[in-house]
DRENLUM-966223 format. One record per residue (C-alpha): residue number from 1; residue in one letter; x, y, z. Coordinates in steps of 0.1 Angstrom, whole numbers, plus 5000, padded with zeros to 4 digits. Each point is the difference from the previous one (the first is absolute). Example, Ala and Ser with C-alpha at 12.3 -4.5 7.8 and 13.67 -1.06 7.14 Angstrom:
BEGIN
{1, a, {5123, 4955, 5078}}
{2, s, {5014, 5034, 4993}}
This chain:
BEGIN
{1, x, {5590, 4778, 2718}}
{2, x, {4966, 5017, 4996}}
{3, x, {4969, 4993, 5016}}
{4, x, {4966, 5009, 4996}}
{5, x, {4981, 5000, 5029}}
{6, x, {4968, 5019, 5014}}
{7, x, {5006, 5035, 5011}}
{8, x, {5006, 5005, 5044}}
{9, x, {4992, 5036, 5007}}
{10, x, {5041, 5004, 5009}}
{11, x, {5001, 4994, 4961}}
{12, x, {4981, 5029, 4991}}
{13, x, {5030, 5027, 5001}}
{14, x, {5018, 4984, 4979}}
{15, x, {4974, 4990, 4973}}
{16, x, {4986, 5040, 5002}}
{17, x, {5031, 5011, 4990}}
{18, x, {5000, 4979, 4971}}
{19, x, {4963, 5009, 4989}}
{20, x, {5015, 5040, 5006}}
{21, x, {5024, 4986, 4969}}
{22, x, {4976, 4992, 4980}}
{23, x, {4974, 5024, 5007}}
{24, x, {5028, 5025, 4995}}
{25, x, {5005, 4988, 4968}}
{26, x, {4963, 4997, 4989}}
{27, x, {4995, 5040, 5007}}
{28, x, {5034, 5010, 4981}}
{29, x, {4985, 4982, 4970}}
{30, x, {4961, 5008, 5003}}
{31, x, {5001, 5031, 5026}}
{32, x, {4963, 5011, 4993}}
{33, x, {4988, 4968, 5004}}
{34, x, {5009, 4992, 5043}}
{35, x, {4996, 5019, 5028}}
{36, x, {5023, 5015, 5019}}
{37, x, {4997, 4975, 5029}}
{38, x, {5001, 4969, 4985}}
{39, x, {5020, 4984, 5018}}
{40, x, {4984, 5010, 5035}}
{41, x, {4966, 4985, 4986}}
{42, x, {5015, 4968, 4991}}
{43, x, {5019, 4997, 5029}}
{44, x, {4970, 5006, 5023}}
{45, x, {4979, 4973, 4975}}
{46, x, {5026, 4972, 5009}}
{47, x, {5006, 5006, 5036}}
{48, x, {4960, 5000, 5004}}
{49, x, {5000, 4966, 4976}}
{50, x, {5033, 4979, 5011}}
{51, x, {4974, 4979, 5025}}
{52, x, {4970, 4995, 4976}}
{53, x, {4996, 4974, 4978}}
{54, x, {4983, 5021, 4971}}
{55, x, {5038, 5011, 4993}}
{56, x, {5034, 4982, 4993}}
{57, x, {5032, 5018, 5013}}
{58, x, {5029, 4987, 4987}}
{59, x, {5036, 5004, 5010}}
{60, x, {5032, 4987, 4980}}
{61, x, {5030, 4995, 5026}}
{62, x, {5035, 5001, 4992}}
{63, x, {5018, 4988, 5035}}
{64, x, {4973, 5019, 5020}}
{65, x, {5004, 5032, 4980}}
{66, x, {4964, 5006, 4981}}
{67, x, {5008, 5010, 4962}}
{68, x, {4966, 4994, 4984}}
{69, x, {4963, 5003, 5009}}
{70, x, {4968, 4992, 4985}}
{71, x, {4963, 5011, 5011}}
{72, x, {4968, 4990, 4986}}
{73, x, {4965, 4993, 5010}}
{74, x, {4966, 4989, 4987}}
{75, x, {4981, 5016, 4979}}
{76, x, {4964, 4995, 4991}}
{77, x, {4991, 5003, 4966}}
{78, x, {4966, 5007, 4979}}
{79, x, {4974, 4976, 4997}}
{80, x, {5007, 4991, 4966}}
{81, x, {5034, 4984, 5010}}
{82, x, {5001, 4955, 4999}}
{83, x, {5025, 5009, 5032}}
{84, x, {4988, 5026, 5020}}
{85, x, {5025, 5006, 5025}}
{86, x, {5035, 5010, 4987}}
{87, x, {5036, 5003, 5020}}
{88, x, {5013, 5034, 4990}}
{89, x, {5037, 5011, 5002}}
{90, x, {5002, 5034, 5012}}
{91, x, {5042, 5001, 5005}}
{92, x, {5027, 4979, 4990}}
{93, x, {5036, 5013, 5004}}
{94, x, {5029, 4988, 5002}}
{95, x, {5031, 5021, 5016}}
{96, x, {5020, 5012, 4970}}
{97, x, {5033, 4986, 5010}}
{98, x, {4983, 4970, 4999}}
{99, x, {4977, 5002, 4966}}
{100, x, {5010, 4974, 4974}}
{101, x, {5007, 4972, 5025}}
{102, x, {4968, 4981, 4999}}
{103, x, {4983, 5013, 5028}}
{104, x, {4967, 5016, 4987}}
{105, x, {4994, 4966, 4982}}
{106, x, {5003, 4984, 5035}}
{107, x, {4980, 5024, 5014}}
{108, x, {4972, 4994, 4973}}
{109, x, {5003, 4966, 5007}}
{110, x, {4995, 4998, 5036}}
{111, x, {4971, 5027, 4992}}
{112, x, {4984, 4979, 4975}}
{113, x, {5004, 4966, 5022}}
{114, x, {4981, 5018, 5031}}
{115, x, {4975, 5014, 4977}}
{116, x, {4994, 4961, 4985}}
{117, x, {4998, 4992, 5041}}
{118, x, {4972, 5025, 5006}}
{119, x, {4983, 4986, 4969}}
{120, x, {4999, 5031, 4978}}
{121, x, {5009, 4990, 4964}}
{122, x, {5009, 5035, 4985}}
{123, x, {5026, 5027, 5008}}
{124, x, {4998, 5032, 4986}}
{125, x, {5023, 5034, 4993}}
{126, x, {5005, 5031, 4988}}
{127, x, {5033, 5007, 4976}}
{128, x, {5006, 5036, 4991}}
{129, x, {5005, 5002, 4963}}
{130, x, {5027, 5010, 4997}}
{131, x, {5018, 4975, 5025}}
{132, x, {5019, 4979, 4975}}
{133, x, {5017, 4984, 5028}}
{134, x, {4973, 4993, 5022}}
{135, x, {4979, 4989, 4967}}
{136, x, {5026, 4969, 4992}}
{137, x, {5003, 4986, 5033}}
{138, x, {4965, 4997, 5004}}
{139, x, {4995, 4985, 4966}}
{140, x, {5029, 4978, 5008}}
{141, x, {4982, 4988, 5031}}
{142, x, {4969, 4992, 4981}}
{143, x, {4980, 5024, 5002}}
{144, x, {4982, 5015, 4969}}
{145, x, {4985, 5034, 4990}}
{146, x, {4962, 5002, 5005}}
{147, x, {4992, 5035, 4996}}
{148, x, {5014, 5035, 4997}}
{149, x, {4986, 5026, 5026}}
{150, x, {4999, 5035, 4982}}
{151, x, {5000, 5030, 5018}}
{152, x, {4984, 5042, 4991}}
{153, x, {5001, 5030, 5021}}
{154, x, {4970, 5013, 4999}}
């Protein structure tokens, strides 16, 4: 049975090794795009964050082994916003073994649910183009396309 519960720093192994999967998987597809410690930053980000309540670490729990994570925080947006404050996803992953079970929807739930507690009305991402995958399952969830971000090298 899977639970989703608030990340305990003895569950941040577990759930950086799952980002690592993901990240991994980010830089095969896009490898200009991310540096080459990635993970180290993020992993530094939610150790710093796990105790403030800015952020929402999220574990899912399959009998006490972690197999998906989710990470966001607020984010302050321009003046010309109705809702100026924001909860932004930075990670969601989901151990591959364990993809296609259910668990990232849980995982958005719960994230949603304690955004609704903190009394933030939006939550915002970033889907790489070219993520198909990641693309449905967010539209499946609810959410729906605002903008596209474009991107030159100068």
């Amino acid at each position: 049975m899977v639970e989703i519960l608030k990340a305990k720093e003895k569950d941040l192994t577990a759930a950086f090794k799952i980002l690592e999967e993901s990240i991994e998987y980010h830089k095969s597809r896009i490898p200009d795009l991310f540096v080459e410690n990635k993970l180290e930053i993020i992993t530094n980000a939610i150790t710093e964050d796990l105790d403030n309540n800015e952020y929402i670490i999220l574990v899912a729990k399959d009998r006490e082994q972690v197999v998906g994570v989710i990470y966001g925080g607020i984010r302050q947006r321009g003046a010309h916003y109705k809702n100026r404050d924001a909860m932004y996803v930075f990670e969601l992953a989901v151990r591959q073994e364990n993809k296609k079970q259910g668990i990232g929807k849980m995982l958005y739930s719960e994230f949603k649910n304690e955004t609704k507690k903190l009394g933030i009305e939006d939550i915002e991402l970033n889907v790489y183009n070219g993520n198909v995958n990641a693309i449905e399952f967010y539209k499946h969830l609810g959410l729906e396309m605002l903008c596209s971000r474009m991107i030159d090298k100068a």
